[in-house]
TILO-704196 format. One line per field, with one value per atom (N, C-alpha, C, O, CB): residue number from 0; residue in one letter; chain; atom name; y, z, x. Coordinates in steps of 0.2 Angstrom, whole numbers. Each point is the difference from the previous one (the first is absolute). Glycine has a CB too. Example, Ala and Ser with C-alpha at 12.3 -4.5 7.8 and 13.67 -1.06 7.14 Angstrom:
<atoms>
seq = (0, 0, 0, 0, 0, 1, 1, 1, 1, 1)
type = (a, a, a, a, a, s, s, s, s, s)
mol = (A, A, A, A, A, A, A, A, A, A)
atom = (N, CA, C, O, CB, N, CA, C, O, CB)
north = (-28, 6, 6, -1, -5, 11, 6, 5, 6, -9)
up = (39, 0, 0, 3, 3, -10, 1, 3, 1, -11)
east = (66, -4, 4, 5, -14, 7, 4, -4, 3, 3)
</atoms>
This chain:
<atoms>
seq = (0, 0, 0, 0, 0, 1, 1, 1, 1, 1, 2, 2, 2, 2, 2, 3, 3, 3, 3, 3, 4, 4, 4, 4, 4, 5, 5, 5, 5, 5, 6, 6, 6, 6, 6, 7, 7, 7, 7, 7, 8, 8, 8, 8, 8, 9, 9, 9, 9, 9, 10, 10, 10, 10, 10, 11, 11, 11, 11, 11, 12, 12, 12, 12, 12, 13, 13, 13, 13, 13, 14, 14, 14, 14, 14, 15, 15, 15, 15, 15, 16, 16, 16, 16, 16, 17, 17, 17, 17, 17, 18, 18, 18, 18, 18, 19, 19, 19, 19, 19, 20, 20, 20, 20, 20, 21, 21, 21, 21, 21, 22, 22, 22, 22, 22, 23, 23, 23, 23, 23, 24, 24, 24, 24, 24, 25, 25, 25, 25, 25, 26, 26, 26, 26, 26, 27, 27, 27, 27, 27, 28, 28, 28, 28, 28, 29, 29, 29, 29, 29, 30, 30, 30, 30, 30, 31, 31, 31, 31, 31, 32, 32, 32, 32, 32, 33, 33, 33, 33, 33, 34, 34, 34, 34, 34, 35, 35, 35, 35, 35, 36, 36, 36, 36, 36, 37, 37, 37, 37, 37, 38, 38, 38, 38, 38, 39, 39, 39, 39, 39, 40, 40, 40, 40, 40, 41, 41, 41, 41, 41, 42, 42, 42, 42, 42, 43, 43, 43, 43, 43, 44, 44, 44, 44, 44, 45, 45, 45, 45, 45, 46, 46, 46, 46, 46, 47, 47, 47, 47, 47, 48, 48, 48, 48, 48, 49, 49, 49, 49, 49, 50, 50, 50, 50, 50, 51, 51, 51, 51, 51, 52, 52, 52, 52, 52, 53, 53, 53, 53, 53, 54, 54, 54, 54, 54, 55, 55, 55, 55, 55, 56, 56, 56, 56, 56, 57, 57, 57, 57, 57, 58, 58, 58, 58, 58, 59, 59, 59, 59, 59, 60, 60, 60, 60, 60, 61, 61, 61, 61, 61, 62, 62, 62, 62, 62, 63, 63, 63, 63, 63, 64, 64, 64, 64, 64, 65, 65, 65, 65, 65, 66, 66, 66, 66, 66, 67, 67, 67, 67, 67, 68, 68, 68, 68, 68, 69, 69, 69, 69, 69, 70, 70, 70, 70, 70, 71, 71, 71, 71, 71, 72, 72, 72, 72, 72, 73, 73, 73, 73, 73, 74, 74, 74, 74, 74, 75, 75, 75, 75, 75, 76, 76, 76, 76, 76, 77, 77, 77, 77, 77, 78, 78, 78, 78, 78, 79, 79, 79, 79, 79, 80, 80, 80, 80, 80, 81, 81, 81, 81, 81, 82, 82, 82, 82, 82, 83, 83, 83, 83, 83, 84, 84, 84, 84, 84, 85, 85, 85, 85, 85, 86, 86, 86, 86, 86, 87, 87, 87, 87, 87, 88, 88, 88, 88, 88, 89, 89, 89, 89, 89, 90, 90, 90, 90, 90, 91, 91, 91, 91, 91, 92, 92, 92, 92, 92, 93, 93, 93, 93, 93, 94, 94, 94, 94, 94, 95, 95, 95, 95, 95, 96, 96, 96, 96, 96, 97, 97, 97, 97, 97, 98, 98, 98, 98, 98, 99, 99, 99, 99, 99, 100, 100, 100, 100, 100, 101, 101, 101, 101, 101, 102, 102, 102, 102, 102, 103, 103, 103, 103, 103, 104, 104, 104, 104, 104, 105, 105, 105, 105, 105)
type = (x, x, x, x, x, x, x, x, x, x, x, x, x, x, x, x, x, x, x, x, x, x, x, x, x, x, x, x, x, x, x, x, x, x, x, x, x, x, x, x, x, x, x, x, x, x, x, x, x, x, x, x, x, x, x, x, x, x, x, x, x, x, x, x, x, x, x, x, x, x, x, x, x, x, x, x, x, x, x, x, x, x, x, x, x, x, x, x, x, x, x, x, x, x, x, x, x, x, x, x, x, x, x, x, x, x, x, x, x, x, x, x, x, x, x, x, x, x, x, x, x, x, x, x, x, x, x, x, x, x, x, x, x, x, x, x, x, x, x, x, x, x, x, x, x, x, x, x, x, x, x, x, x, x, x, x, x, x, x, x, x, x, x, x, x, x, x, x, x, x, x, x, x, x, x, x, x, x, x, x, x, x, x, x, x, x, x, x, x, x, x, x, x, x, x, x, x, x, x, x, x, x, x, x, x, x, x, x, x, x, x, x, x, x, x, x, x, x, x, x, x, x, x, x, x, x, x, x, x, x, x, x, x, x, x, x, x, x, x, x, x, x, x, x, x, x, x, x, x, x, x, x, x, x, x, x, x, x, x, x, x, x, x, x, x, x, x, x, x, x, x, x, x, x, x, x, x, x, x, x, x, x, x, x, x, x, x, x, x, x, x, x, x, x, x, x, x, x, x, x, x, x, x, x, x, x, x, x, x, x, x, x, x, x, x, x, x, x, x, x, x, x, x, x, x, x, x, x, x, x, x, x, x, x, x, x, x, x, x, x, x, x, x, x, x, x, x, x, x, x, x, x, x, x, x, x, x, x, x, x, x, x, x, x, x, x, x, x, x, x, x, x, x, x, x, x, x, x, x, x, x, x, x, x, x, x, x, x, x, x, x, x, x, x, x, x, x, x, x, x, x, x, x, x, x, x, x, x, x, x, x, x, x, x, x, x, x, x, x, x, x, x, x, x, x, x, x, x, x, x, x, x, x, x, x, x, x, x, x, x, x, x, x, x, x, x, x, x, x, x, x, x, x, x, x, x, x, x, x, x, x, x, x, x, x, x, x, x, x, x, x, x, x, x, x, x, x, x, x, x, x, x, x, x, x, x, x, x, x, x, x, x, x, x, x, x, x, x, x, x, x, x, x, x, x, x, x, x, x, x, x, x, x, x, x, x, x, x, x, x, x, x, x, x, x, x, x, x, x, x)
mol = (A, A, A, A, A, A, A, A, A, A, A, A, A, A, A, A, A, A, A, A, A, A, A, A, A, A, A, A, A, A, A, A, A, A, A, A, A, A, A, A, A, A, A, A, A, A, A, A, A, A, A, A, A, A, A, A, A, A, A, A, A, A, A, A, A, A, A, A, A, A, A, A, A, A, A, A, A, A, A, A, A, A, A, A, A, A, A, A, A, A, A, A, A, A, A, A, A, A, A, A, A, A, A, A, A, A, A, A, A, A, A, A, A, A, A, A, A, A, A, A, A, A, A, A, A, A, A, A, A, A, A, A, A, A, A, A, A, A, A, A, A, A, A, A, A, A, A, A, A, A, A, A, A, A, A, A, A, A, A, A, A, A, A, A, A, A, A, A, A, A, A, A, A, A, A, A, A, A, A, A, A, A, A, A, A, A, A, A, A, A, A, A, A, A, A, A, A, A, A, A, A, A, A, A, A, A, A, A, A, A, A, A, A, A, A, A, A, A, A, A, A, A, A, A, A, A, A, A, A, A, A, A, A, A, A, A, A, A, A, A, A, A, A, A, A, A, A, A, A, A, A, A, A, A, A, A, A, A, A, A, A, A, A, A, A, A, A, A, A, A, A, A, A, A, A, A, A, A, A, A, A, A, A, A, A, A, A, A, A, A, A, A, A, A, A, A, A, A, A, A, A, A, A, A, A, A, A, A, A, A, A, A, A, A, A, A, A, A, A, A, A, A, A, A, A, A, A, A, A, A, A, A, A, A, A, A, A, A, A, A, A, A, A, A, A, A, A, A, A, A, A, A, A, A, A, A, A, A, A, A, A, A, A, A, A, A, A, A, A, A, A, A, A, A, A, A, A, A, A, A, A, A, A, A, A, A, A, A, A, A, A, A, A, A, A, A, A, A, A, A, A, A, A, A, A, A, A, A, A, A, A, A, A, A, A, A, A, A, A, A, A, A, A, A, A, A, A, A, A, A, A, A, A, A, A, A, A, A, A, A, A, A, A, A, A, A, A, A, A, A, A, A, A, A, A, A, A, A, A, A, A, A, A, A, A, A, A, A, A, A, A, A, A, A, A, A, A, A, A, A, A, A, A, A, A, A, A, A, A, A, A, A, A, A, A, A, A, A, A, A, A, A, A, A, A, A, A, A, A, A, A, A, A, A, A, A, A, A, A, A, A, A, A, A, A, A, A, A, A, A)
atom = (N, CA, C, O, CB, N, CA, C, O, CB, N, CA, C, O, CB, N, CA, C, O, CB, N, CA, C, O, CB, N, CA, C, O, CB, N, CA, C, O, CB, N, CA, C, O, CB, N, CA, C, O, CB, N, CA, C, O, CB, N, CA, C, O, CB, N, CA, C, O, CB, N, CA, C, O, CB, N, CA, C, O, CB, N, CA, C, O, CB, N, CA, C, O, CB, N, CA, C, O, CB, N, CA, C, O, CB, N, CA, C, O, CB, N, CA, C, O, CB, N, CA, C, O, CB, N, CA, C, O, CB, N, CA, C, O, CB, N, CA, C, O, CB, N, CA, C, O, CB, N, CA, C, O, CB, N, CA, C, O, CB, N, CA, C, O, CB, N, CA, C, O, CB, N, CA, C, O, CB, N, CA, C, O, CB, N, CA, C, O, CB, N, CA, C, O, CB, N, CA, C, O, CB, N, CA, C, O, CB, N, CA, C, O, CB, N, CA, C, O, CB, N, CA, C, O, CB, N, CA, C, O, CB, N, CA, C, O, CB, N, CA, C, O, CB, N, CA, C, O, CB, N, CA, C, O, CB, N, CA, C, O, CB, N, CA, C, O, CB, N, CA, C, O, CB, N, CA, C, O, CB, N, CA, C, O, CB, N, CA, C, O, CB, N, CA, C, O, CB, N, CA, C, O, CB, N, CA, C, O, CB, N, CA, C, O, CB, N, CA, C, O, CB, N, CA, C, O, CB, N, CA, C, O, CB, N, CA, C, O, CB, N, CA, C, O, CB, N, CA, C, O, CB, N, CA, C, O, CB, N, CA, C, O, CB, N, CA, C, O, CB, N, CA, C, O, CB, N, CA, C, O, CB, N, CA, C, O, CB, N, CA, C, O, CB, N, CA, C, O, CB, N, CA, C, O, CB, N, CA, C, O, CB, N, CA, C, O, CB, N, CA, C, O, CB, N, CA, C, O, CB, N, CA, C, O, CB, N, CA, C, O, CB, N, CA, C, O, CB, N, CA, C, O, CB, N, CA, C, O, CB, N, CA, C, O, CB, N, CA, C, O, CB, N, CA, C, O, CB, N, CA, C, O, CB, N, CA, C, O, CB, N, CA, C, O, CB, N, CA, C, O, CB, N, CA, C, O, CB, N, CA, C, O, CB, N, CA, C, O, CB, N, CA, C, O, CB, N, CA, C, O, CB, N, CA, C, O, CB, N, CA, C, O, CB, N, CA, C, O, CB, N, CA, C, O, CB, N, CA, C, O, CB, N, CA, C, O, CB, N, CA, C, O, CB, N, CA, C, O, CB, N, CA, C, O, CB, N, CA, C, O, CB, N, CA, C, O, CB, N, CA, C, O, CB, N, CA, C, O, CB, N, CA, C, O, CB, N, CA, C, O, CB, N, CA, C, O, CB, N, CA, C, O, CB)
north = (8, 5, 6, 0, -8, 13, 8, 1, -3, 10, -2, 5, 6, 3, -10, 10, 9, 2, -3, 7, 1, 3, -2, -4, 10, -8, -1, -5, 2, 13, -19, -4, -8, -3, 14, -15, -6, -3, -6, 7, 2, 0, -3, 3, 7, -16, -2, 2, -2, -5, 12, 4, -7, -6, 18, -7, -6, -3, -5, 8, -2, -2, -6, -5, 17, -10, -5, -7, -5, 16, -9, -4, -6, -5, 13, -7, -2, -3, -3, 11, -9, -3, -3, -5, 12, -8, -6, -4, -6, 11, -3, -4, -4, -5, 15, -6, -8, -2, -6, 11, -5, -1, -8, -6, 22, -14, -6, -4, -6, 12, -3, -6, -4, -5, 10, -4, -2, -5, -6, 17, -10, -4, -5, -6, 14, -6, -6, -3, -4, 11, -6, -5, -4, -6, 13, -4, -3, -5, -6, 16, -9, -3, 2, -4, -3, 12, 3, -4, -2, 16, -14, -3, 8, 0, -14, 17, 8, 4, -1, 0, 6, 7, 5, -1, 1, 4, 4, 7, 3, -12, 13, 8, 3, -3, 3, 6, 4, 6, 2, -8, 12, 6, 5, -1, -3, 10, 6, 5, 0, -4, 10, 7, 1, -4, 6, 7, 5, -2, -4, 13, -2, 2, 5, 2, -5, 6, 7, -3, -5, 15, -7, -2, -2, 1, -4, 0, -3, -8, -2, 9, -8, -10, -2, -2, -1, 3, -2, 1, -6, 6, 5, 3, -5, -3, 15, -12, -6, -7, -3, 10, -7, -9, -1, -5, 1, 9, -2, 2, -4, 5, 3, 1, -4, -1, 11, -13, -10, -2, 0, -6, 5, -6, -2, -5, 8, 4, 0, -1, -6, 17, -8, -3, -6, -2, 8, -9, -8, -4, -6, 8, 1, -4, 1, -3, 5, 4, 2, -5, -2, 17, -16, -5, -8, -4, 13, -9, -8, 1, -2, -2, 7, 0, 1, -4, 10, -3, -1, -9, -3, 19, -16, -8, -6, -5, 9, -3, -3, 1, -4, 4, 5, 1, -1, 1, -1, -3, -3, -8, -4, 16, -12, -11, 0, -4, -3, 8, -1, -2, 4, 0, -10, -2, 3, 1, -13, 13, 6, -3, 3, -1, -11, -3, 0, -3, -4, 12, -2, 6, -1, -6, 12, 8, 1, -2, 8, -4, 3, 7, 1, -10, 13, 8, 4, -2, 1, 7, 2, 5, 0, -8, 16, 5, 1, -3, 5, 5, 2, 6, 1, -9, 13, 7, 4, 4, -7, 6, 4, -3, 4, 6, -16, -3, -4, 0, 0, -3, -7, 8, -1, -17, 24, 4, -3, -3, 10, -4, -4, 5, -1, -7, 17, 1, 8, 5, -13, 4, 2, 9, 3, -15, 15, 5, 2, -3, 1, 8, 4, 0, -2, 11, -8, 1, 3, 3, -3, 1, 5, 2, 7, -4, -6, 1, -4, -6, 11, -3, -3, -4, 2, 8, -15, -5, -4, -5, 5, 2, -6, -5, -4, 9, -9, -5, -4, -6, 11, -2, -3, -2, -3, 10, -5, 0, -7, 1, 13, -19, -6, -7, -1, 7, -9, -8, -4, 3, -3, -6, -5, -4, 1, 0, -6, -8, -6, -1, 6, -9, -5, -7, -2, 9, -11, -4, -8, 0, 12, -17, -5, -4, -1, 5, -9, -6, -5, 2, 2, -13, -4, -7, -4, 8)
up = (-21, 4, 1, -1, 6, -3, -2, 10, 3, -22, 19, 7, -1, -3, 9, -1, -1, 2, 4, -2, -4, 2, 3, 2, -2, 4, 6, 6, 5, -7, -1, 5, -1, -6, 7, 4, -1, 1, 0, 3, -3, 2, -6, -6, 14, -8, -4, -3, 1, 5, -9, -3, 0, 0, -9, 7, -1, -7, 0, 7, -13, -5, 2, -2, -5, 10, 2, 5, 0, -3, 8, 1, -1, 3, 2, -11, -4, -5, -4, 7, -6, -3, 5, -3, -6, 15, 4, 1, -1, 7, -5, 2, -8, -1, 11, -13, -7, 0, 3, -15, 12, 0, 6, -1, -3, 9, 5, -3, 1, 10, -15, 0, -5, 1, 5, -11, -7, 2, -2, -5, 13, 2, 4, -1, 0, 6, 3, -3, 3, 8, -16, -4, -5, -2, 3, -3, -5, 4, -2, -6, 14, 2, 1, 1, -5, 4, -3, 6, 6, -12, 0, 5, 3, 4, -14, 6, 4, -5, -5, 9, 4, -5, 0, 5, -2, -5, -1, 0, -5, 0, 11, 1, -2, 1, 12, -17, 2, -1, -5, 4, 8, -2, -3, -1, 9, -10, -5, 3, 4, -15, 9, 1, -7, -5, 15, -10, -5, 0, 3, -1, -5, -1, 4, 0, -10, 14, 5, 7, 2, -7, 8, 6, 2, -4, 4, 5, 0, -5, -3, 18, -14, -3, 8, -1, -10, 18, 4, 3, 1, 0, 0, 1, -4, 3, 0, -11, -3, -1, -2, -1, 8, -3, 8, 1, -9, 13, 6, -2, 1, 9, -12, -3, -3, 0, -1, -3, -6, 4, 0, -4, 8, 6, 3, -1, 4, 1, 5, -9, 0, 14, -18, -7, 1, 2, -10, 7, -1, 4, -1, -4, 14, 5, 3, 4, -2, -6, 2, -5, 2, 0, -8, -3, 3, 0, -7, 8, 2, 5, 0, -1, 7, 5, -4, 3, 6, -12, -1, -4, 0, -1, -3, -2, 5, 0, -11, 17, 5, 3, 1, 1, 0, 0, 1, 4, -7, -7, -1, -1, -3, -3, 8, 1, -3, 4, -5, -6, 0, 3, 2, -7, 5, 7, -2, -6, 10, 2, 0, -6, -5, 20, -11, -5, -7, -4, 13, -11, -8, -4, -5, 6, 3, -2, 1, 5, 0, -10, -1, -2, -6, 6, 4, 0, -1, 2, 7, -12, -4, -1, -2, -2, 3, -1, -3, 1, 7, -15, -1, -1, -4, 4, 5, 0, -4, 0, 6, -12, -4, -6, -4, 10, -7, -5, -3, 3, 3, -11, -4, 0, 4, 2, -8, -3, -6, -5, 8, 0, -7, -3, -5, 10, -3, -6, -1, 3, -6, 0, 0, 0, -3, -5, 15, 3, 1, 1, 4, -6, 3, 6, 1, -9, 13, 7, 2, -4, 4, 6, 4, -6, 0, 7, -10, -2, 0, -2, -3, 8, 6, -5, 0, 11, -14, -4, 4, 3, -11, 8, 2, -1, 4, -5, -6, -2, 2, -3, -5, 13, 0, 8, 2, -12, 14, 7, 2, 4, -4, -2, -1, 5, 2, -14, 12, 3, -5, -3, 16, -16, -5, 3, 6, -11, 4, 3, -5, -4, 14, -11, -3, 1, 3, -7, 2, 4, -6, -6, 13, -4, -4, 2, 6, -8, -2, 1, -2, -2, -1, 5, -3, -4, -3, 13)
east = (-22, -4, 4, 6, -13, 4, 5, -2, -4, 0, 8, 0, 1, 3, 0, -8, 4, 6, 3, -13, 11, 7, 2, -5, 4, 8, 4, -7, -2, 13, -13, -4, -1, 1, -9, 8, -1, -7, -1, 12, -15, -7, -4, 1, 1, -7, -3, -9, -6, 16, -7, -7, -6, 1, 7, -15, -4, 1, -4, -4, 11, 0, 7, 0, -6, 10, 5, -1, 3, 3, -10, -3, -6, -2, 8, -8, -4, 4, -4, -4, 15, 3, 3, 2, -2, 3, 1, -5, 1, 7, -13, -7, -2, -3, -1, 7, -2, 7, -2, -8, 16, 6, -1, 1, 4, -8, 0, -6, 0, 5, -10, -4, 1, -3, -4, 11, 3, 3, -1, 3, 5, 4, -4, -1, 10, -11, -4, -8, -4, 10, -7, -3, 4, -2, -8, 15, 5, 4, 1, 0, 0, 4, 8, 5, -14, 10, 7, 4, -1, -1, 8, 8, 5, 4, -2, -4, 4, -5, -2, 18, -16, 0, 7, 3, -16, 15, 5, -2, -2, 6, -2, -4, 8, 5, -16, 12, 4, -1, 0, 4, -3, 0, 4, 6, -11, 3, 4, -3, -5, 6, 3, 1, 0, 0, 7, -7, 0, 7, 4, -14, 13, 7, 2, 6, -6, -6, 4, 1, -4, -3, 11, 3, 8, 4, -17, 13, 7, -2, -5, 10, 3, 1, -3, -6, 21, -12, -2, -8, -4, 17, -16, -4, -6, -5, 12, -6, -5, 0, -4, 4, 7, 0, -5, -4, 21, -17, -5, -6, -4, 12, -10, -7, -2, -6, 7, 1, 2, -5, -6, 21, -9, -2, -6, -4, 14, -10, -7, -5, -3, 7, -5, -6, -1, -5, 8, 2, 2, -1, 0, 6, -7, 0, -9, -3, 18, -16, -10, -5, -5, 7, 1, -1, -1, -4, 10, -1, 1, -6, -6, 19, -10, -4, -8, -4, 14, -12, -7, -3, -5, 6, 5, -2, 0, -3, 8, 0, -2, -8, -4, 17, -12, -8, -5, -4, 8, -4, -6, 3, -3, -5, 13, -1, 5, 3, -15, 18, 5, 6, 4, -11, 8, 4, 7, 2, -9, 9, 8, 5, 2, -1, -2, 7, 0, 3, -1, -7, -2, 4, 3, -17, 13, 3, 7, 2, -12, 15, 4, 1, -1, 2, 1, -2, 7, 5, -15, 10, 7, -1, -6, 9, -1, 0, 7, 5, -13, 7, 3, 3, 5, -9, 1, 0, 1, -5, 7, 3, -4, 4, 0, -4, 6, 3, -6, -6, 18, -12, -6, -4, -5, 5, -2, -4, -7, 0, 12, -16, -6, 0, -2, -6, 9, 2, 6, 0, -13, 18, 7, -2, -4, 12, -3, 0, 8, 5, -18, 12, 8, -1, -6, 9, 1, 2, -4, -2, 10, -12, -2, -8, -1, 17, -19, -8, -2, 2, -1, -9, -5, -5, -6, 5, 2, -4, -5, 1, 9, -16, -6, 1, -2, -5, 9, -1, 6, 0, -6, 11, 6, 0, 4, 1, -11, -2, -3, -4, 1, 3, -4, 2, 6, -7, -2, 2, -2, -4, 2, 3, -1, -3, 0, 8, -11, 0, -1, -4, -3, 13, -2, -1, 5, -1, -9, -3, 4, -1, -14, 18, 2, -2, -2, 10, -10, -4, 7, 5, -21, 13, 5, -5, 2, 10)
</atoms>
């Protein structure tokens, strides 16, 4: 799921991907899911690895939620490093603004 600019905030398109995201897992049964948030390439290194974060932490928090129990989530940011798609320094890529979730079964 993607975010606007400099925000951690869960558009309705992104919240509508946690909302199948939790129901995939909690019908499947998942043993983890795995959130991590991203940045663009502009800004500071520090400034995005906390922008990561808070992604990655609005995420969870919404998969808790809707019933995914805490101890199942491992959450991780990586601020403007792991790019989805490779950028010079300091340019504002949408595609690069994003949280993941991956949902593991056993």
């Amino acid at each position: 799921m993607y975010f606007p600019f400099d925000q951690s905030v869960l558009t309705t398109d992104a919240q509508a991907v946690v909302q199948a995201a939790a129901n995939y897992a909690l019908q499947g049964g998942a043993t983890q899911l795995v959130v991590v948030g991203h940045t663009d390439a502009s800004g500071s290194v520090k400034y995005n690895l906390r922008l990561s974060e808070r992604r990655a932490k609005v995420v969870a928090d919404a998969l808790v939620g809707l019933g995914v129990a805490k101890e199942k989530l491992a959450v991780d940011w990586k601020g403007k490093t792991d790019l989805a798609v490779p950028t010079p320094n300091g340019v504002k890529e949408p595609l690069n603004r994003r949280s993941t979730i991956d949902v593991n079964f056993k």
